[in-house]
Each structure stands twice: as C-alpha cells, then as structure tokens.
FIFIGU-720165 format. One record per atom (N, C-alpha, C, CB): x, y negated, z; atom name; residue in three letters; residue number from 0. Coordinates in steps of 0.02 Angstrom, whole numbers, plus 32768, in hexadecimal, padded with zeros to 4 digits. Atoms other than C-alpha are relative to their C-alpha. Glycine has a CB too. Example, Ala and Ser with C-alpha at 12.3 -4.5 7.8 and 13.67 -1.06 7.14 Angstrom:
+------+------+------+----+-----+-----+
|   px |   py |   pz | at |  aa |   i |
+------+------+------+----+-----+-----+
| 802D | 803B | 8000 |  N | ALA |   0 |
| 8267 | 80E1 | 8186 | CA | ALA |   0 |
| 802D | 7FC4 | 8000 |  C | ALA |   0 |
| 7FCE | 7FFF | 803E | CB | ALA |   0 |
| 7FD6 | 803B | 7FFD |  N | SER |   1 |
| 82AC | 8035 | 8165 | CA | SER |   1 |
| 7FD9 | 7FC9 | 8025 |  C | SER |   1 |
| 8014 | 7FE9 | 7FB9 | CB | SER |   1 |
+------+------+------+----+-----+-----+
END
This chain:
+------+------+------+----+-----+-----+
|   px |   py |   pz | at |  aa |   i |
+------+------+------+----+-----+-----+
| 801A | 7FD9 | 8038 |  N | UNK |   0 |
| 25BA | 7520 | D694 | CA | UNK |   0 |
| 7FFA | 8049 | 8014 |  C | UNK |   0 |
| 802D | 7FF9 | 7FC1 | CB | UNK |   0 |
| 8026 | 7FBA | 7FE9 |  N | UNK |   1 |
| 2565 | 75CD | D6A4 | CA | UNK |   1 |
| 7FF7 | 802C | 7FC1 |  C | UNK |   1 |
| 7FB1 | 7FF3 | 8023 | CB | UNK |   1 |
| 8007 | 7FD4 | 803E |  N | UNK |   2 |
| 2562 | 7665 | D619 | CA | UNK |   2 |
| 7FE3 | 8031 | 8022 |  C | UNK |   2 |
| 8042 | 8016 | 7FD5 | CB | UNK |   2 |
| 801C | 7FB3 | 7FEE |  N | UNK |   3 |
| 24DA | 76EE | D62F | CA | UNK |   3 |
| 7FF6 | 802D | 7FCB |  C | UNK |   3 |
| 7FBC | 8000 | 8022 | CB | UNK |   3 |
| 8002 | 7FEF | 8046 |  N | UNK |   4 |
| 24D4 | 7772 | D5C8 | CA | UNK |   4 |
| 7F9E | 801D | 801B |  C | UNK |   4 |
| 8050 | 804A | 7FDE | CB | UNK |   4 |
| 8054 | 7FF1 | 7FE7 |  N | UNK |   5 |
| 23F9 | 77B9 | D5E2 | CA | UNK |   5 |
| 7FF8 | 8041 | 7FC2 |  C | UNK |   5 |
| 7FB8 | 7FA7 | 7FF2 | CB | UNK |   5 |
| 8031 | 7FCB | 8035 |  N | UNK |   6 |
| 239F | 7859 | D59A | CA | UNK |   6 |
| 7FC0 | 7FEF | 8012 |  C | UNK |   6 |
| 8008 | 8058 | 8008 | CB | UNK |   6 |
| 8039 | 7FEC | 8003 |  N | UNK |   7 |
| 22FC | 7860 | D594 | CA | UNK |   7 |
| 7FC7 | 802A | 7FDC |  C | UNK |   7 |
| 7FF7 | 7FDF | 8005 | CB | UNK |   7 |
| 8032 | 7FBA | 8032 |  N | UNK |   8 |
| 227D | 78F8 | D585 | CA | UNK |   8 |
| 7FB3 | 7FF1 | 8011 |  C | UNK |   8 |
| 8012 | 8065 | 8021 | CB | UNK |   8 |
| 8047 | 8000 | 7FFF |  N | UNK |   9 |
| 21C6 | 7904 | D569 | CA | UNK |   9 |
| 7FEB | 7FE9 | 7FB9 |  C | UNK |   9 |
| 7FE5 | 7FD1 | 8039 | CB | UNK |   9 |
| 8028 | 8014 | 8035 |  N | UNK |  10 |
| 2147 | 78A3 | D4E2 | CA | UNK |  10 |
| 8030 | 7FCE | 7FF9 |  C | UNK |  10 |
| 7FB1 | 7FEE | 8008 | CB | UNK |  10 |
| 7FD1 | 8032 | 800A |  N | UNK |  11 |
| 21EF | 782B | D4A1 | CA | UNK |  11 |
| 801D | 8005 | 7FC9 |  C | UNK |  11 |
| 802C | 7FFC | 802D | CB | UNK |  11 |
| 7FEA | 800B | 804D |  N | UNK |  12 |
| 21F8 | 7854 | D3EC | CA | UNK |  12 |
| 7FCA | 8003 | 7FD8 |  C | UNK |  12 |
| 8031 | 8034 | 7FE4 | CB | UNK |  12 |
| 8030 | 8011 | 8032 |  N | UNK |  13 |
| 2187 | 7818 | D366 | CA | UNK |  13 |
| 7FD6 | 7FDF | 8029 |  C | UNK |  13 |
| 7FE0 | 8038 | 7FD9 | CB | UNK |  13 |
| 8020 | 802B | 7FC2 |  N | UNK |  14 |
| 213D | 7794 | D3DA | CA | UNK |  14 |
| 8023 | 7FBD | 7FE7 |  C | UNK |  14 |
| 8019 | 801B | 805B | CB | UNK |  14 |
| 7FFE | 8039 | 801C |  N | UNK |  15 |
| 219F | 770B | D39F | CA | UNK |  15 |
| 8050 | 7FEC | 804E |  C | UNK |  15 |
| 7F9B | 7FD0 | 7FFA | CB | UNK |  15 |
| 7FE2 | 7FFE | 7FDD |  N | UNK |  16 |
| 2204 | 7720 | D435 | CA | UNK |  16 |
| 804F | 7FD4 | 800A |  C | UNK |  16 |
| 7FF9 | 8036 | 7FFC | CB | UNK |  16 |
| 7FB9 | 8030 | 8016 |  N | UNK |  17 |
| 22CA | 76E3 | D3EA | CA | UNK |  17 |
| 7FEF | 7FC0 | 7FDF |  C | UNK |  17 |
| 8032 | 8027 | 7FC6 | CB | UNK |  17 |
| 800D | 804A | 8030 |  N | UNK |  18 |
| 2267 | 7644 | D38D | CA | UNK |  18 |
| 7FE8 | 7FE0 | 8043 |  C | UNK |  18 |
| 7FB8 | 7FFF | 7FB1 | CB | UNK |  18 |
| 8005 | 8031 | 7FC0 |  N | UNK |  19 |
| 2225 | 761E | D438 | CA | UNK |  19 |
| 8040 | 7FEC | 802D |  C | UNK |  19 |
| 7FCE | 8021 | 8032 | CB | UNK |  19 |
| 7FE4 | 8011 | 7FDB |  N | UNK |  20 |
| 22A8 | 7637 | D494 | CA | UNK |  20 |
| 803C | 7FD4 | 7FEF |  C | UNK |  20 |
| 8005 | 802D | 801B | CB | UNK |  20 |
| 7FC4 | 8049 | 8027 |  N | UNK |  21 |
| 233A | 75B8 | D428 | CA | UNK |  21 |
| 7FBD | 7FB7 | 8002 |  C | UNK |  21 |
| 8023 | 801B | 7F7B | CB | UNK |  21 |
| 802A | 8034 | 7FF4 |  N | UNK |  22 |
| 229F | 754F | D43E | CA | UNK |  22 |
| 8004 | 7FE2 | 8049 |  C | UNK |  22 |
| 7FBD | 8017 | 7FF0 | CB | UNK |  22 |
| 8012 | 801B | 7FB3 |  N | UNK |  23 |
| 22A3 | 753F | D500 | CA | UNK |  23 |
| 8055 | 7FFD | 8010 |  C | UNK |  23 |
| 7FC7 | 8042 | 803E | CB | UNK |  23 |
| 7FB7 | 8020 | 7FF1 |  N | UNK |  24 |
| 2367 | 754C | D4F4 | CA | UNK |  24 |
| 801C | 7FC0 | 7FE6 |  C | UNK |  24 |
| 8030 | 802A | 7FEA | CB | UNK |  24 |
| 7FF9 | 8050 | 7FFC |  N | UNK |  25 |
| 236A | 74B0 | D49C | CA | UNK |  25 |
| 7FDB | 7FC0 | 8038 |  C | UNK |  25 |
| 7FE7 | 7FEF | 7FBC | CB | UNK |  25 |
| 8008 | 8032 | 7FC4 |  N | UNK |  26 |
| 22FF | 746C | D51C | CA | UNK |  26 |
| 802B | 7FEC | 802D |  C | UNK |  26 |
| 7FD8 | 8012 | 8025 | CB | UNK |  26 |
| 7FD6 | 7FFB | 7FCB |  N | UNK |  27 |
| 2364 | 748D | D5A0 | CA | UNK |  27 |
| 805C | 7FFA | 7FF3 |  C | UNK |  27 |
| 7FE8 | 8045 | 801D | CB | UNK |  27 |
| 7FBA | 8038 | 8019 |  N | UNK |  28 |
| 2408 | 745D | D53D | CA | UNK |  28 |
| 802C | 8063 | 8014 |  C | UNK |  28 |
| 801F | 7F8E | 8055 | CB | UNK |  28 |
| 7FDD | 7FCB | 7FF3 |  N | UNK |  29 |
| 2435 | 751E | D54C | CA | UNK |  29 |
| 8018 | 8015 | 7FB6 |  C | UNK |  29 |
| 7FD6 | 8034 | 802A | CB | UNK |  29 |
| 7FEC | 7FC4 | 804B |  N | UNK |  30 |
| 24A8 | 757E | D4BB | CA | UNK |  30 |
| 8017 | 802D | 8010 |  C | UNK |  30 |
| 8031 | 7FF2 | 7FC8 | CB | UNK |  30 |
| 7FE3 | 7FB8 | 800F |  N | UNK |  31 |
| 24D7 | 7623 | D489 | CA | UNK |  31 |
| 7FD7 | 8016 | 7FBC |  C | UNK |  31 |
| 7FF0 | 803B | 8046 | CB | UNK |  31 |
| 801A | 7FE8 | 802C |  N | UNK |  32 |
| 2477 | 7698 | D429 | CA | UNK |  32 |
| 7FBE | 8040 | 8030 |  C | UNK |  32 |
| 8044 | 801C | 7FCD | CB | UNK |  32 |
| 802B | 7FC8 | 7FF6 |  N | UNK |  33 |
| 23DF | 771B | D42D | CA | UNK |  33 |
| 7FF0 | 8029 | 7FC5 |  C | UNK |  33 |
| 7FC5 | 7FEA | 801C | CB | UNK |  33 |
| 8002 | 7FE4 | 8038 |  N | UNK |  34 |
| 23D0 | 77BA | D3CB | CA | UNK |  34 |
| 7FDE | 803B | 801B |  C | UNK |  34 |
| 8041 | 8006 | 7FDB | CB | UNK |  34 |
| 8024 | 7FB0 | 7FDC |  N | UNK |  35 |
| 233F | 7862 | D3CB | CA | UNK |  35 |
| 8042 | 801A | 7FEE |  C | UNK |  35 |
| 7FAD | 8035 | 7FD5 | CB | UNK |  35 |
| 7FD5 | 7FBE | 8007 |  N | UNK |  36 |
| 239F | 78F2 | D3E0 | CA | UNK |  36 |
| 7FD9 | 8052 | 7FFE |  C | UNK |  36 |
| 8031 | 7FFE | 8045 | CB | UNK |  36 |
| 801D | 7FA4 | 8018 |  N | UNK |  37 |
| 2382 | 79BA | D39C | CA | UNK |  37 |
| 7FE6 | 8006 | 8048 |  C | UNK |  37 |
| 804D | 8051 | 7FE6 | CB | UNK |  37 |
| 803A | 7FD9 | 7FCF |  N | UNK |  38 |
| 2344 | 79F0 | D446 | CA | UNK |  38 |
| 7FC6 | 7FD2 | 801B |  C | UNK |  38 |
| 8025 | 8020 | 8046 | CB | UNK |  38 |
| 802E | 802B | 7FFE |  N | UNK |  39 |
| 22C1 | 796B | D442 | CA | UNK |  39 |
| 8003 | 7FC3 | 802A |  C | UNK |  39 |
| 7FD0 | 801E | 800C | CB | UNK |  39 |
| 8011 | 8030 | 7FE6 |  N | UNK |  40 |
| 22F7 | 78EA | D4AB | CA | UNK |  40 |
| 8026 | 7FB9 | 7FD3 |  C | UNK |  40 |
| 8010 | 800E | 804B | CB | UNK |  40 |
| 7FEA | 8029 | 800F |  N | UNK |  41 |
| 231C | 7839 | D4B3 | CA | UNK |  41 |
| 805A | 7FDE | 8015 |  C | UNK |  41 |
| 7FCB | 7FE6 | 800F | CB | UNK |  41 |
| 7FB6 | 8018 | 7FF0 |  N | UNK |  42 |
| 23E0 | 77FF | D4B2 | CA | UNK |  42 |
| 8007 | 7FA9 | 8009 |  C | UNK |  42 |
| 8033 | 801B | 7FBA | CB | UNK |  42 |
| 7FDF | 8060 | 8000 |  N | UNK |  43 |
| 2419 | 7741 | D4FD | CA | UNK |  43 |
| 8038 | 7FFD | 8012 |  C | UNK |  43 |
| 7FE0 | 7FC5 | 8034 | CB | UNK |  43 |
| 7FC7 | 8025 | 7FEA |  N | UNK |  44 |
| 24BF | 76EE | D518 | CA | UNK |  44 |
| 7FD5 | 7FC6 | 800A |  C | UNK |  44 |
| 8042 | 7FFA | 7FCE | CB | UNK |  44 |
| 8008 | 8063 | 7FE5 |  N | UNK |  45 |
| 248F | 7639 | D579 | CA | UNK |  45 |
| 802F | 7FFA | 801F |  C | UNK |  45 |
| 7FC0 | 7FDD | 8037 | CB | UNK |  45 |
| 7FCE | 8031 | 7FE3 |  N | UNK |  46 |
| 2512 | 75BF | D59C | CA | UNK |  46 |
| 7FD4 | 7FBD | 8018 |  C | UNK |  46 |
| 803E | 7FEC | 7FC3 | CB | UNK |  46 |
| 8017 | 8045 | 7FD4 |  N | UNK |  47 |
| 24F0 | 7519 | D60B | CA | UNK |  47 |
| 800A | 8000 | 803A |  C | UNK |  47 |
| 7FBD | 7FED | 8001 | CB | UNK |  47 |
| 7FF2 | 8000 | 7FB3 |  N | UNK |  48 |
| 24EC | 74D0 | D698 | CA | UNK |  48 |
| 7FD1 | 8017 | 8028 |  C | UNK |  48 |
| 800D | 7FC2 | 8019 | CB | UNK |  48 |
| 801F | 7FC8 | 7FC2 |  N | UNK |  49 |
| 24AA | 7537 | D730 | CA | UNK |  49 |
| 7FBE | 7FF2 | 7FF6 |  C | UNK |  49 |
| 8016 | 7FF4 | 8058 | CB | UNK |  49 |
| 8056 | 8013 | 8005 |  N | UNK |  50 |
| 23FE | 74D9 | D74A | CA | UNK |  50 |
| 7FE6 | 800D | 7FBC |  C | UNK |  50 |
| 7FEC | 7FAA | 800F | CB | UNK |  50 |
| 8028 | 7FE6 | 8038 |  N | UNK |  51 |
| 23D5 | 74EB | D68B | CA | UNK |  51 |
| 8007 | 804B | 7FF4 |  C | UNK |  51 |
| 8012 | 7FDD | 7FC2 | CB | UNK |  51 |
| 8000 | 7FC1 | 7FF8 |  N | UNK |  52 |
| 2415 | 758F | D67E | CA | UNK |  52 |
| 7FBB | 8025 | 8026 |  C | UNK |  52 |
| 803E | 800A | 8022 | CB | UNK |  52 |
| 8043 | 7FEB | 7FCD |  N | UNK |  53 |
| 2399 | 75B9 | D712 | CA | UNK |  53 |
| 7FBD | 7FF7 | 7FEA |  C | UNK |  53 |
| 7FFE | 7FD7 | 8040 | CB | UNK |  53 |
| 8039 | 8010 | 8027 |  N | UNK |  54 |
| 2300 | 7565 | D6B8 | CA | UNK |  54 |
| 800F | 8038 | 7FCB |  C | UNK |  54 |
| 7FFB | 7FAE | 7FE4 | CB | UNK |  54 |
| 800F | 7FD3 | 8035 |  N | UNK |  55 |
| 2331 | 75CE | D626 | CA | UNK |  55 |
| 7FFA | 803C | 7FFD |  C | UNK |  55 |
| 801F | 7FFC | 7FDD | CB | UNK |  55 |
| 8010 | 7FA9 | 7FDA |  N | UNK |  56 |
| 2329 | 7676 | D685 | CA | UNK |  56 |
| 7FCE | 7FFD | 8006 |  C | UNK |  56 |
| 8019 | 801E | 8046 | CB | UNK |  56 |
| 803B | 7FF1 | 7FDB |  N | UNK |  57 |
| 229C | 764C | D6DA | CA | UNK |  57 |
| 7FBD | 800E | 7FBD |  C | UNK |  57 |
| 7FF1 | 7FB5 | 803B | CB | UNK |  57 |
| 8032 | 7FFB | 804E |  N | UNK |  58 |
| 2239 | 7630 | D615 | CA | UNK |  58 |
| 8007 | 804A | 7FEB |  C | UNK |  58 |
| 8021 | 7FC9 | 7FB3 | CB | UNK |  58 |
| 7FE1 | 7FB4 | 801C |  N | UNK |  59 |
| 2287 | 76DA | D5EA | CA | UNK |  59 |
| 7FD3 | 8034 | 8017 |  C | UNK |  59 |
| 804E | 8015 | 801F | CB | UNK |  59 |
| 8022 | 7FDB | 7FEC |  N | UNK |  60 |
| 2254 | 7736 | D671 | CA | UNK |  60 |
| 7F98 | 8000 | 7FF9 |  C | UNK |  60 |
| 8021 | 7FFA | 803D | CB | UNK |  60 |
| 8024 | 8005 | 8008 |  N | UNK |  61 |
| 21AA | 7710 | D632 | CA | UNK |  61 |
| 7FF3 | 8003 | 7FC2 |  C | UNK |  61 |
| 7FF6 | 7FE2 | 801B | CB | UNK |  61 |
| 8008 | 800D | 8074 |  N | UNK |  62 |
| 21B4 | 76EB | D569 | CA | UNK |  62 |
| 7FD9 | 7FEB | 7FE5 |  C | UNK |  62 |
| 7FF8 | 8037 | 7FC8 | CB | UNK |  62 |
| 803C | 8005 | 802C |  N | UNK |  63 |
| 213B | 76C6 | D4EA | CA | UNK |  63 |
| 7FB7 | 8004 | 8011 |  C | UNK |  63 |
| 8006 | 802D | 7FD7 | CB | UNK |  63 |
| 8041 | 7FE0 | 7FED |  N | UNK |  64 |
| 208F | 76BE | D4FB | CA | UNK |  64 |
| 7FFD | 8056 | 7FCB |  C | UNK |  64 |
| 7FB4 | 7FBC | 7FE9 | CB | UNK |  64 |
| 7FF0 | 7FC0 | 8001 |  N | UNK |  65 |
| 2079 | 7782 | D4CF | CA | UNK |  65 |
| 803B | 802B | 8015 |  C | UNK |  65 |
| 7FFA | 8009 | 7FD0 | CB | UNK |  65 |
| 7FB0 | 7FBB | 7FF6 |  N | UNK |  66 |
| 2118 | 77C5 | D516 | CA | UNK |  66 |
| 7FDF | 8016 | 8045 |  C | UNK |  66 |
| 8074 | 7FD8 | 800F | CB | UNK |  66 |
| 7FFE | 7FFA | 7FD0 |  N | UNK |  67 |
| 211A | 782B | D59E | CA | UNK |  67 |
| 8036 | 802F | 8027 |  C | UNK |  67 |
| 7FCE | 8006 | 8004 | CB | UNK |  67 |
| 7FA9 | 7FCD | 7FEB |  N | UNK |  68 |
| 21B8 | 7852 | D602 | CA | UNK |  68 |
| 7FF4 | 803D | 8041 |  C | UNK |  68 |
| 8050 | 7FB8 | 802F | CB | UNK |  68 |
| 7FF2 | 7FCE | 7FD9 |  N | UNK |  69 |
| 21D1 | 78F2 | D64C | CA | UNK |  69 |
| 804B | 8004 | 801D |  C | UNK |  69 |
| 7FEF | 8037 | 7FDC | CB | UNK |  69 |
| 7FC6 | 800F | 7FE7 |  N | UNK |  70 |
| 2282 | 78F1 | D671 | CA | UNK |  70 |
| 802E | 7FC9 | 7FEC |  C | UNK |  70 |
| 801B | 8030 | 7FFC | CB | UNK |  70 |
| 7FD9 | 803C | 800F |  N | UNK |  71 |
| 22FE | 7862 | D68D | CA | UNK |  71 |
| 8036 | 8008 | 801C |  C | UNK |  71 |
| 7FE8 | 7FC4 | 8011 | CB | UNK |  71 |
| 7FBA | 8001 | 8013 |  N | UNK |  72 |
| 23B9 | 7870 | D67A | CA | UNK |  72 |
| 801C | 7FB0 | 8015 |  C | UNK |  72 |
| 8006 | 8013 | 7FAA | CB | UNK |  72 |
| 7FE5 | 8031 | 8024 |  N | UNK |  73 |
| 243B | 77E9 | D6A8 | CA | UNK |  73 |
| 8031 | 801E | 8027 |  C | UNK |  73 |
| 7FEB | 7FB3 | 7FFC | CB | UNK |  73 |
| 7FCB | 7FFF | 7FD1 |  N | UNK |  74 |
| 24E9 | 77DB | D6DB | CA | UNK |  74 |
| 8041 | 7FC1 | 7FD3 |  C | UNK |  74 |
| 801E | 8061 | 800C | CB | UNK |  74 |
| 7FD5 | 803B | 8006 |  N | UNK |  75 |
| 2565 | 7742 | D6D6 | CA | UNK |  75 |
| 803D | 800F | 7FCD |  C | UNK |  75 |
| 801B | 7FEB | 804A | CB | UNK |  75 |
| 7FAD | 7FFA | 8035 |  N | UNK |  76 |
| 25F2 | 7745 | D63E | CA | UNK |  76 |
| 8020 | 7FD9 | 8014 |  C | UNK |  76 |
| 8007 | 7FF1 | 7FAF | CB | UNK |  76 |
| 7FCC | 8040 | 800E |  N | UNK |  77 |
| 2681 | 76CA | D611 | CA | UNK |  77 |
| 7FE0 | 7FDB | 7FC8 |  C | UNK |  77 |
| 8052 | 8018 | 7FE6 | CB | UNK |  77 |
| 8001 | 8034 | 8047 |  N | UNK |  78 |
| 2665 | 7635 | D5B4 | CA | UNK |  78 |
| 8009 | 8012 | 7FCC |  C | UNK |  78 |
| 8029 | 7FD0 | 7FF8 | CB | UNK |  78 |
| 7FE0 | 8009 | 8044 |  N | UNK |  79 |
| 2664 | 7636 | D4FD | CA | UNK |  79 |
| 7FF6 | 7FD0 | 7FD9 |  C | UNK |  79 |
| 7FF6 | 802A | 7FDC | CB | UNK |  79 |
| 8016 | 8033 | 8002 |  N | UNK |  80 |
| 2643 | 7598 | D4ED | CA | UNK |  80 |
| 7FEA | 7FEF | 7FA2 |  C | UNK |  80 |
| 8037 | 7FD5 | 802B | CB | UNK |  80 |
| 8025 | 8005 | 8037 |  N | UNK |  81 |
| 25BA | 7599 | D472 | CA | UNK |  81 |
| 8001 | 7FC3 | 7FE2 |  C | UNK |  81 |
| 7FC6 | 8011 | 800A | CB | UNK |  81 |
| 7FF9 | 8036 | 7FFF |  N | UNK |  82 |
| 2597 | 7502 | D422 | CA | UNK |  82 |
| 7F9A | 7FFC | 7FDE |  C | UNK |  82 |
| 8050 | 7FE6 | 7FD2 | CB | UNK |  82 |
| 804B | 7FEE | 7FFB |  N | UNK |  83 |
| 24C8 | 7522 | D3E4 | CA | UNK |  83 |
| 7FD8 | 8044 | 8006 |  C | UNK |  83 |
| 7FE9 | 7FE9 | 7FCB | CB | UNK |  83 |
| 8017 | 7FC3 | 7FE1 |  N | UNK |  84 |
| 2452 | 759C | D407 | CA | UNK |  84 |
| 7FCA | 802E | 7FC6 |  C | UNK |  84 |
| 7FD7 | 7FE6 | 804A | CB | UNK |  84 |
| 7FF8 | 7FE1 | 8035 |  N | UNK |  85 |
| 2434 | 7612 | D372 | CA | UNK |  85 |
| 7FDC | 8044 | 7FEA |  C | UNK |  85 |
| 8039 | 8005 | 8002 | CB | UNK |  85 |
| 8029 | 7FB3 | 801A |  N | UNK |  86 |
| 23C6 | 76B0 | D33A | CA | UNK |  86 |
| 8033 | 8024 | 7FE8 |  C | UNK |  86 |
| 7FC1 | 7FFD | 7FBF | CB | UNK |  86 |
| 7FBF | 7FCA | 802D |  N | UNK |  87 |
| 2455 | 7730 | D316 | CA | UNK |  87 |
| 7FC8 | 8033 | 7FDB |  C | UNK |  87 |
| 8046 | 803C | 8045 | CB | UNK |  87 |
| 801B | 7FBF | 8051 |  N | UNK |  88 |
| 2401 | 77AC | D275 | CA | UNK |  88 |
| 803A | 8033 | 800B |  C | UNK |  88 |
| 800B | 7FD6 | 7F91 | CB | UNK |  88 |
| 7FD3 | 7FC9 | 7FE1 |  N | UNK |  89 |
| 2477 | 7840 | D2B6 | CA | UNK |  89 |
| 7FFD | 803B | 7FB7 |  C | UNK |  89 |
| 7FD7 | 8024 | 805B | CB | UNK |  89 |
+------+------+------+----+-----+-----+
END
C-alpha cells in the first residue's frame, strides 16, 4: 500500500476536476480524498496499491478534458488508511 499526498496548479478548478477524479479513483480501487484549495489549486490524498496508485497519478498529471496542469506536486505520506474516496467541501 502507497499514500501520496499531490497538488496541482493550472486550469484545475471549475472543470469538474474532483468529480473526475473519485471517478478514476474508483476505477483504479484508489481512496482518500480531493479538495480545491484558496490558492487555486487542486488537493489529493491516494491510498492503494503501488501499480494503481501509479495509474492514478498518471490521470492527474493530465485531468479533465479542459484542465490544464501547470505545476505538479507529490510526495509520499503515511497510511491513513482511507476506506472511500471522497470530495472533501473544506
């Protein structure tokens, strides 16, 4: 099991961006959460195992049809062993 936490900056809010992306983390059997944040980007926690994890970066670093990432953020946490994968409303 694998926990990343991800920012992402650029065109990644009002895009649909957090409805896609709990969409492709259920694909891939990934949980946590994703939430915008005040300085405009996008916030993820993903938990899973390595290979899905990896698929679910790789969707990220790309997003939505209309997103477009300018900068990409990650770095490895601790487990918190989520249990689904969730739109946090902050």
């Amino acid at each position: 099991m694998k926990h990343v936490k991800l920012r992402l900056y650029g065109r990644v809010q009002r895009i649909g961006f957090r409805f896609h992306s709990m969409q492709v983390a259920y694909k891939y059997n990934v949980t946590g959460l994703v939430r915008n944040m005040d300085d405009g980007c996008v916030y993820i926690e993903a938990e899973g195992e390595s290979s899905n994890i990896e698929k679910f970066i790789e969707w990220c670093k790309i997003g939505p049809m209309g997103a477009k990432i300018e900068k990409f953020y990650m770095e490895e946490g601790d487990l918190k062993n989520y249990t689904s994968f969730d739109i946090d409303h902050v």
